[in-house]
C-alpha positions in Angstrom: 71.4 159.3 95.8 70.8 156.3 97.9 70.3 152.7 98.2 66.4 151.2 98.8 65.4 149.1 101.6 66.3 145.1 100.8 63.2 143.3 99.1 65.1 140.2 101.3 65.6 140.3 104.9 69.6 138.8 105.1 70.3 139.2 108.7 69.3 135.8 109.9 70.8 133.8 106.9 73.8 135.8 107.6 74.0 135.1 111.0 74.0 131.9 110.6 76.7 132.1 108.0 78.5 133.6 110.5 77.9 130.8 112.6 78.8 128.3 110.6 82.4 129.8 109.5 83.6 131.0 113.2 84.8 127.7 114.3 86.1 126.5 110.4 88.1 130.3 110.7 89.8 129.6 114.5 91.1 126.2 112.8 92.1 127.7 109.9 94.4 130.0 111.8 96.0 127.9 114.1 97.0 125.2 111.0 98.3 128.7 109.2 102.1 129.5 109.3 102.1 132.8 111.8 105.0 134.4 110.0 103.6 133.6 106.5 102.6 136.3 104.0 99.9 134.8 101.7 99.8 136.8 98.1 100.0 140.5 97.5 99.5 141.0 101.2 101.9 143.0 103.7 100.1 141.4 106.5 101.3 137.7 108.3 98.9 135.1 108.9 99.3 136.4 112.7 98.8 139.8 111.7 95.6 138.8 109.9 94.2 136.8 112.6 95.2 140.2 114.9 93.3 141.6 112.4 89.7 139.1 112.4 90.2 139.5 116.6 90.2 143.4 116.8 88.1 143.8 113.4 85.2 141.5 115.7 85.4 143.5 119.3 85.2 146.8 117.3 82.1 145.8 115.6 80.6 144.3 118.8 80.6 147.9 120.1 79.2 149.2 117.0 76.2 147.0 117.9 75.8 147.8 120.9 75.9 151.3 120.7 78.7 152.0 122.6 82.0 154.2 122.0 83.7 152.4 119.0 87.1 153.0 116.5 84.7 152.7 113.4 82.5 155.3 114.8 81.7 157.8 111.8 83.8 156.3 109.2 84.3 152.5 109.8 87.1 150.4 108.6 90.1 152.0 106.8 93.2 150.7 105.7 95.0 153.3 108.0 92.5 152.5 111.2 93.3 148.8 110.1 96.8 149.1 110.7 96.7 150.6 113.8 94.3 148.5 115.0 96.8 145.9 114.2 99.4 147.0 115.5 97.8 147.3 118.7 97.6 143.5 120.1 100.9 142.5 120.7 100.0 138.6 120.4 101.5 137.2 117.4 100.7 133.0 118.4 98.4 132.1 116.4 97.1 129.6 118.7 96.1 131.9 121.3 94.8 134.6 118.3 92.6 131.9 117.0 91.4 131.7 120.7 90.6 135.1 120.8 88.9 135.3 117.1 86.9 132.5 118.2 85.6 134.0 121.5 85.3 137.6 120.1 83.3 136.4 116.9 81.0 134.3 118.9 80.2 137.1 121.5 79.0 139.5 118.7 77.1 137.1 117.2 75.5 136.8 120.3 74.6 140.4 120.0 73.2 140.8 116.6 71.5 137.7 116.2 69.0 139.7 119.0 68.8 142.5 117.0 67.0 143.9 113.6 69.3 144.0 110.8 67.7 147.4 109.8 69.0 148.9 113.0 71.4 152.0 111.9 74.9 151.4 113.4 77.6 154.4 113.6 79.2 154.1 110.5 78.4 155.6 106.7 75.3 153.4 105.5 76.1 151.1 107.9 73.1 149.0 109.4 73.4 146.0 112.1 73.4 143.4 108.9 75.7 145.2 107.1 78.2 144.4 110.2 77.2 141.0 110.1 77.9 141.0 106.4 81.1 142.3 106.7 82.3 140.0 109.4 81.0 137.1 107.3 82.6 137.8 104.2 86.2 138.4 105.9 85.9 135.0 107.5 85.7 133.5 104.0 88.5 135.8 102.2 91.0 135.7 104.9 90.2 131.7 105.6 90.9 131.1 102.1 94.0 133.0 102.3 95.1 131.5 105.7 94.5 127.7 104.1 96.3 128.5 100.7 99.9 129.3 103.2 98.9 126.0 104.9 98.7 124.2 101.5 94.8 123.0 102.6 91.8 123.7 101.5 89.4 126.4 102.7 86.0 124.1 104.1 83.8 127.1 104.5 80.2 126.9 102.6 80.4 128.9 99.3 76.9 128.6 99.7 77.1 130.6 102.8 78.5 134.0 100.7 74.5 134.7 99.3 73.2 136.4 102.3 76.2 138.5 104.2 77.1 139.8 100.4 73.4 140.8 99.6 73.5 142.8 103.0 77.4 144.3 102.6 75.8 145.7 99.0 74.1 148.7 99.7 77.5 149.4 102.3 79.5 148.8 99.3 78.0 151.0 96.8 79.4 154.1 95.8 76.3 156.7 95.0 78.8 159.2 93.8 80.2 156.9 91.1 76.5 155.6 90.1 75.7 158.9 89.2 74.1 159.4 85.6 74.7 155.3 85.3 71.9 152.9 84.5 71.5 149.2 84.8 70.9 146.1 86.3 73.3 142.9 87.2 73.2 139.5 88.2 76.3 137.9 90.3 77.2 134.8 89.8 79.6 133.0 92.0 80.0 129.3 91.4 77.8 127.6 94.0 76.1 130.6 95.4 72.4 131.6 95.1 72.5 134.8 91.9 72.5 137.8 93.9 70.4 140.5 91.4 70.5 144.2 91.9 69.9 147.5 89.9 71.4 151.0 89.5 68.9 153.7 88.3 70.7 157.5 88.2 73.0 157.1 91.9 69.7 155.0 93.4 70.5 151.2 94.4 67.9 148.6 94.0 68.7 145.3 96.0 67.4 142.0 95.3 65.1 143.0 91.9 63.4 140.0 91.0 63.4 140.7 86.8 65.6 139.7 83.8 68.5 142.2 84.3 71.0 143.6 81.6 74.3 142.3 82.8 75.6 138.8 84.2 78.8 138.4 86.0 80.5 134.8 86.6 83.0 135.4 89.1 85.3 132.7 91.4 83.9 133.5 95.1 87.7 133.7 96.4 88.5 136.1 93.5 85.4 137.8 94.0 86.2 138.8 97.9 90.1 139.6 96.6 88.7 141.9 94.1 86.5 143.2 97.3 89.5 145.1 99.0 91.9 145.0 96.1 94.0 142.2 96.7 93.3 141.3 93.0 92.4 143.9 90.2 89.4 143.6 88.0 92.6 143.0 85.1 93.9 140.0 86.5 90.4 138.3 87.3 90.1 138.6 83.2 93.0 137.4 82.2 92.8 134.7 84.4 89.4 133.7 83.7 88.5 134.1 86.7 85.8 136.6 85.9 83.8 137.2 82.6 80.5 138.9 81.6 77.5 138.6 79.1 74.4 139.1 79.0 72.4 141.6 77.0 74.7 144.4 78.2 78.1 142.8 79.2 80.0 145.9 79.0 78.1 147.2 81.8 80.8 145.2 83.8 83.4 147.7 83.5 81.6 149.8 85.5 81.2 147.5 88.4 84.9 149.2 89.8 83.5 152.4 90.2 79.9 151.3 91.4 81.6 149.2 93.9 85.1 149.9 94.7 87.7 147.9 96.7 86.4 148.6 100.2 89.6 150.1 102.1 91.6 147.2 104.0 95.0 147.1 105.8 97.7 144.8 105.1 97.1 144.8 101.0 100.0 145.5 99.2 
C-alpha cells in the first residue's frame, strides 16, 4: 500500500506560495492579540506564532539532513506542545521577527533542492515540508486575523500546489484499504486538485472524470485538516457538500485522510 510518484511536480509552485505568505504571516501576527485564543484552540496567538517559529527551524533541519525533533515520526500534537513550550518569548512582535527570519532561511534551503528528495519523517519528501509549512501559514493566518477582526490577505490561489504535495503525506494506506475511488477538491478559488484511491494505492493528480466532487471553504478545509472543525460541522454549516456520480464516497474522506496530529487543538 502506497502512494505513486506526482504526475505534477509542486515544489516550485509551492515555494513560491511559501514566498508569497511569509511576509503576509509576520504581519498577521504582530496585528494579533498575544493573549487571544481564536476558536476551539488551547493555544494563544503567541503560542501559535511560538508554534510557526519552532515548527520552521525544525523543518530546516529536516532538509538539511541534520539531527531534527521530527526525525522518524514528524509532527505530533504531543512533540507540538513541547516544542511550544520551549521558547519562552511570548511578544508577538519579536515572534513575528523570528517566524519571518526562520521561514525565509528554509526557504532558502529547499527552493535548492528536489522536492522528491526523501526527508526523515513517515512518507515525508522535501515538498511535502514545503507543503506543510505553506498550508500552516494559511490556517493559522486566518486564525491569527479572525482575533484581530481583519481579514486574512493570503492568495487562496496559492493553497493548489503545497496541498497537492502534503497529499500523499496525508494519506492514510491503512484506512484506504479495500476502498476504491476517485475525487475532485474543490476549494473556492483554487485550481481542482484530482486524485484517486485504488485498494490502499494513492494516485495524485489523475487527469480523468472522477467519481466524487468535494466543494469545501479553504479555511474550513485546513480546520478540518488537524481537527479544529469536524467533517459534522463543515455540513451543517454548509461549508462543505459533495456530488458527483458517487457523492457518498465523501464520507470516507475522514479515514483516507485524517486530521493530521496538531498541538494547541482543543
Amino acid at each position: 500500500m502506497s502512494t505513486t510518484p506526482a504526475a505534477t511536480d509542486h515544489h516550485q509552485p509551492a515555494c513560491d506560495a511559501l514566498e508569497r505568505s511569509i511576509p503576509m504571516l509576520a504581519e498577521a501576527i504582530r496585528r494579533a492579540p498575544g493573549d487571544v485564543r481564536p476558536a476551539k484552540m488551547r493555544w494563544t496567538n503567541a503560542e501559535i506564532a511560538a508554534h510557526l517559529y519552532v515548527s520552521a527551524v525544525e523543518a530546516h533541519k529536516l532538509a538539511r539532513g541534520v539531527p531534527s525533533l521530527y526525525d522518524g515520526t514528524g509532527p505530533t500534537a504531543e512533540l507540538d506542545e513541547k516544542m511550544v513550550a520551549s521558547v519562552d518569548d511570548r511578544d508577538t512582535t519579536v515572534l513575528a521577527d523570528l517566524v519571518e527570519h526562520a521561514s525565509a532561511r528554509f526557504l532558502g534551503t529547499v527552493r535548492a533542492l528536489d522536492g522528491a528528495d526523501p526527508v526523515a519523517i513517515p512518507r515525508g519528501t522535501i515538498s511535502v515540508l514545503v507543503g506543510l509549512a505553506a498550508a500552516d501559514h494559511h490556517l493559522h493566518g486566518g486564525q491569527l486575523a479572525e482575533t484581530a477582526a481583519t481579514r486574512w490577505p493570503g492568495l487562496v490561489a496559492d493553497l493548489h500546489a503545497p496541498l497537492s504535495a502534503v497529499l500523499p503525506y496525508a494519506f492514510d494506506p491503512d484506512g484506504a484499504c479495500g476502498f476504491t475511488g476517485s475525487f475532485t477538491l474543490r476549494l473556492a478559488g483554487v485550481a481542482p486538485i484530482r486524485y484517486a484511491v485504488a485498494d490502499g494505492e494513492l494516485l495524485t493528480d489523475v487527469p480523468d472524470r472522477t467519481d466524487c466532487t468535494v466543494w469545501v471553504d479553504p479555511q474550513t478545509f485546513l480546520r478540518l485538516g488537524i481537527g479544529v472543525v469536524s467533517p459534522l460541522r463543515a455540513v451543517a454549516t454548509l461549508k462543505l457538500r459533495a456530488g458527483g456520480r458517487k457523492p457518498w464516497l465523501a464520507t470516507r474522506l475522514n479515514r483516507l485522510f485524517p486530521p493530521i496530529p496538531h498541538g494547541g487543538v482543543l
